[in-house]
N, C-alpha and C positions, 0 to 999 in steps of 0.2 A: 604625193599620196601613194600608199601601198595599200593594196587590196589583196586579200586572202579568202580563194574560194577554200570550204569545207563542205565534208560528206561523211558516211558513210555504207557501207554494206557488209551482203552474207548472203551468199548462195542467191548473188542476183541473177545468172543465167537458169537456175532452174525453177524461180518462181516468175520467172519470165522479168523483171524490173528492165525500166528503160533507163537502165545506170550509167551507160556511157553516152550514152545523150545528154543523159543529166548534165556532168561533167563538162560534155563538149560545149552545150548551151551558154555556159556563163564563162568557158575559159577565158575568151577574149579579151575580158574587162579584168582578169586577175593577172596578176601577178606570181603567185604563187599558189599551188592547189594541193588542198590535205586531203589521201580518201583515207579513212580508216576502215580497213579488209577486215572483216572477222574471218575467222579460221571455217574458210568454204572447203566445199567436196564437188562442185562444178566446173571448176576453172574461172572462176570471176579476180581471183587476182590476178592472173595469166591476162586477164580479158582488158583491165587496166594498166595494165604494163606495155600490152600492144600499142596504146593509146600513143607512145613512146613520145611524149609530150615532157620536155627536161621543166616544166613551171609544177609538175607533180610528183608527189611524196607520196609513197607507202607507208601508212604505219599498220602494222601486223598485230592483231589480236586475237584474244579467245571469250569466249562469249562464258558467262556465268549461265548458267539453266536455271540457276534458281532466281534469277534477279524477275519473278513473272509477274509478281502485282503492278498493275498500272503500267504495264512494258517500260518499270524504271531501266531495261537495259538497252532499250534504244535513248534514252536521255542519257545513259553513263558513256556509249557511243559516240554521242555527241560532243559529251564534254570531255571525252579523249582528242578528238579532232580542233575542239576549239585552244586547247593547252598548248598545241601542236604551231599555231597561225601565229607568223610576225607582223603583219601589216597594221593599217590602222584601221583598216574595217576588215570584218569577216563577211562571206560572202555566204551563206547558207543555202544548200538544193541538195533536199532528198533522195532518193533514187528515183523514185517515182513521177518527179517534178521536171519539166523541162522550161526555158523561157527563151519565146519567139528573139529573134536576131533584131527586131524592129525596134526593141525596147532597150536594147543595150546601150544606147548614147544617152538614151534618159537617164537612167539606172546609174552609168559612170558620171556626167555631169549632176544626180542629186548627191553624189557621195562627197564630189568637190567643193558643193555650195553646203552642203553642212558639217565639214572637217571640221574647220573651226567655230562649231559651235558646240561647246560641252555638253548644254542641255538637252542634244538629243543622242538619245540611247540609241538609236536605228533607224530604220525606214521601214514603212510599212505597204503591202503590195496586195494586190486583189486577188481572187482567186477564178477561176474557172475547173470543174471535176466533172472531168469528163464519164461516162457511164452506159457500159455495154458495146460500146462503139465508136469510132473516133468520128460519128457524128451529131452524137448529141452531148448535152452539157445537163449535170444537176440544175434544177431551180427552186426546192422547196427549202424549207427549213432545216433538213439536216446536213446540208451543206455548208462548212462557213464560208464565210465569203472574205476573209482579211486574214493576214497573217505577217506575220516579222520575218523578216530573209536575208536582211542587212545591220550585224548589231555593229556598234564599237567595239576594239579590241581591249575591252577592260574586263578584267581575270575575275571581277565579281559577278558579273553577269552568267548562269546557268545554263543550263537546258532545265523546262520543264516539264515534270509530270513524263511523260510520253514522248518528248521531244518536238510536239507539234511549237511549243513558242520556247520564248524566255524570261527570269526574273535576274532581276539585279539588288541584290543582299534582300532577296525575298520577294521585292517589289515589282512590279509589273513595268515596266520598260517605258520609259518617255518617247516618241516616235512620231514621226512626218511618215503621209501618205503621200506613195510618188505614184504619178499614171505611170503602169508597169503594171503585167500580171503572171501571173503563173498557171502556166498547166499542168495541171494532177492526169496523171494518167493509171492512179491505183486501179480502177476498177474498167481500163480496158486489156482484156489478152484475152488469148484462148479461154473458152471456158472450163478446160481441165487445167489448168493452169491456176488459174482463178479458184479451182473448188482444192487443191495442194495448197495454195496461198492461204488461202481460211482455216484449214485442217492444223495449219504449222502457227499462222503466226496468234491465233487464239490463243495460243500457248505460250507465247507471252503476255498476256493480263489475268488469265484465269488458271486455274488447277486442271488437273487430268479427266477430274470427273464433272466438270463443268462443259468441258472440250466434247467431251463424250457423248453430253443429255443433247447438247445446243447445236453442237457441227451436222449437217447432215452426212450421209454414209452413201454419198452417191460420187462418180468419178468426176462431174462435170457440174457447174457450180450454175442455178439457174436465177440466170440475171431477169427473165421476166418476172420470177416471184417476186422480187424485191425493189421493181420500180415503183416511183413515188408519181412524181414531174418532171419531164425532162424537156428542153427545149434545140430544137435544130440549131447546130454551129454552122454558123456563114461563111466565116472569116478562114486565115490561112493556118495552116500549122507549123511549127517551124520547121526550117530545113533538116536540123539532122534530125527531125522524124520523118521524113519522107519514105525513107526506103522501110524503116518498121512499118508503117501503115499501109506501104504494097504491098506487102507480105500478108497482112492479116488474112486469113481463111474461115471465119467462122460466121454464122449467119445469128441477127439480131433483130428483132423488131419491136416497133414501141408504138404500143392502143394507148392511146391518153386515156388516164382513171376519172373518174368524175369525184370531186371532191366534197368535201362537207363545207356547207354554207359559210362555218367560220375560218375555216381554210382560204376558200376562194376570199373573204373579204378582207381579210389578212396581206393574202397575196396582191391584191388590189391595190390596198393600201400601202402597200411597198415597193412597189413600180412607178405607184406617183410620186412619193413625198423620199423613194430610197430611206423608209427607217423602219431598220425593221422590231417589233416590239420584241422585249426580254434579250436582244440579242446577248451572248457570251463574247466578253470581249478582253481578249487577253493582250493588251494594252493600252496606254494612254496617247490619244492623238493631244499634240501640241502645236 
C-alpha cells in the first residue's frame, strides 16, 4: 500500500498558518507528500523546502484572483495537488489542520483494512476547532464536526465547493468513520494576524465591495465578539505544536453566553443521543 499526503498553500508565514506542522503531522504514515506552493511573497516555499524531507514534492503555482465565488480557487488547489499523488490513497491536511501522533497507527491500519475494498471512497474523521486559544474548542452548531481526509486515488473524485470535502462524478463520496481526529487550528493566532487573515481571504468568496461593508477596519481581529460556545480542551496537543503554542503571546478570555432555550435544548439533545438535527453532511457513512 502506497499513501499520498496532499496540501496546499500561499503566503502561510504571513497569515501566520501552522503549515509545516500540518505537513509534519501526517508525514510519517506517507509515502510521498504533494504541497502545492502558490506564488507567495513571505518565504513559505523557502519555509517547506527547509523541511528537506526527499518523500516531498513542490509543485509551484500561480493563483487566479478572479477564481473568488465560493473560494472555487482553494478547490482548483486542491485538485492540482491530488493530479499530482501516486499512491493508492491520498492523504489530505490543510494548512490549518494538524493530527496528534496518537492517531497515526489508527489512521495507517484503517487504510490497510479498507484497500481492498472498492466500495469505499475514503475515511471519514472527526473534527475538533479550536478558537481564540489553544484552550478551548468550538461546541455549537457552526462548527462541523466530520469531514473526509482520506479519499482513494481515483482521478473522478474532486475537491468540492471550497475545498472543505469531496465528490466523486458529482456524488458525495461512500466512507467509513475511523476513531481519528483532526485539529483546526484556523481561528487560533495572534489577533492581528487573524484580523489580515479575514481582510485577505474574504476575497476569496465575495467581491471588493462586499470585503469592504462586512470586514471590519480595525488592525486586530476581536475574537470576544464573535464567541458562540466554547468548551475547555483537556487533552494533549500534538508534538509538533508544542513549540508554536509556547510562543503564543496574546491574551483571551471566555464569559460563557447564556443561550436561548431552543439552543440549550438542542445542545442537550446532542450530548445524549450524538445527533445532531439538520446536520450538513458532506458524505455517506457505509
Amino acid at each position: 500500500m502506497k499513501v499520498s499526503g496532499f496540501s496546499f498553500i500561499r503566503n502561510g508565514i504571513q497569515f501566520d498558518y501552522p503549515f509545516l506542522e500540518a505537513i509534519r503531522s501526517i508525514l510519517p504514515v506517507c509515502d510521498e507528500f504533494i504541497v502545492v506552493v502558490g506564488d507567495s511573497s513571505d518565504g513559505t516555499r523557502d519555509a517547506v523546502v527547509k523541511l528537506s524531507d526527499p518523500k516531498i514534492k513542490i509543485i509551484d503555482t500561480v493563483w487566479d484572483e478572479n477564481l473568488r465565488e465560493g473560494g472555487q480557487i482553494l478547490a482548483q488547489q486542491t485538485n492540482i495537488a491530488m493530479d499530482h499523488i501516486t499512491g493508492d490513497w491520498g492523504f489530505y491536511i490543510q494548512g490549518d489542520e494538524v493530527v496528534h501522533e496518537k492517531y497515526l497507527g489508527i489512521i495507517r491500519d484503517s487504510m490497510e483494512r479498507y484497500q481492498n475494498h472498492p466500495e469505499v471512497d475514503g475515511l471519514l474523521f472527526h473534527y475538533r476547532h479550536f478558537y481564540g486559544s489553544y484552550d478551548y474548542v468550538g461546541s455549537s452548531r457552526r462548527w462541523y464536526r466530520k469531514e473526509i481526509r482520506i479519499i482513494r486515488n481515483d482521478k473522478s473524485i474532486r475537491s468540492y465547493k471550497d475545498a472543505q470535502g469531496f465528490r466523486k462524478n458529482g456524488n458525495k463520496l461512500r466512507v467509513k468513520q475511523i476513531p481519528a481526529w483532526v485539529n483546526h487550528y484556523g481561528w487560533v493566532k495572534d489577533p492581528r494576524s487573524q484580523q489580515e487573515k479575514q481582510k485577505y481571504f474574504h476575497k476569496l468568496w465575495h467581491d471588493d465591495s462586499w470585503v469592504e461593508q462586512r470586514v471590519a477596519k480595525t488592525q486586530t481581529f476581536d475574537y470576544e465578539a464573535n464567541i458562540d460556545v466554547l468548551e475547555k480542551f483537556t487533552e494533549t496537543h500534538p508534538e509538533v505544536m508544542h513549540k508554536r503554542i509556547a510562543l503564543s503571546n496574546w491574551n483571551f478570555s471566555y464569559t460563557p453566553k447564556k443561550l436561548k432555550l431552543k439552543e440549550r435544548i438542542s445542545g442537550f439533545m446532542e450530548k445524549l443521543t450524538g445527533y445532531r438535527i439538520g446536520e450538513y453532511k458532506n458524505y455517506k457513512i457505509i
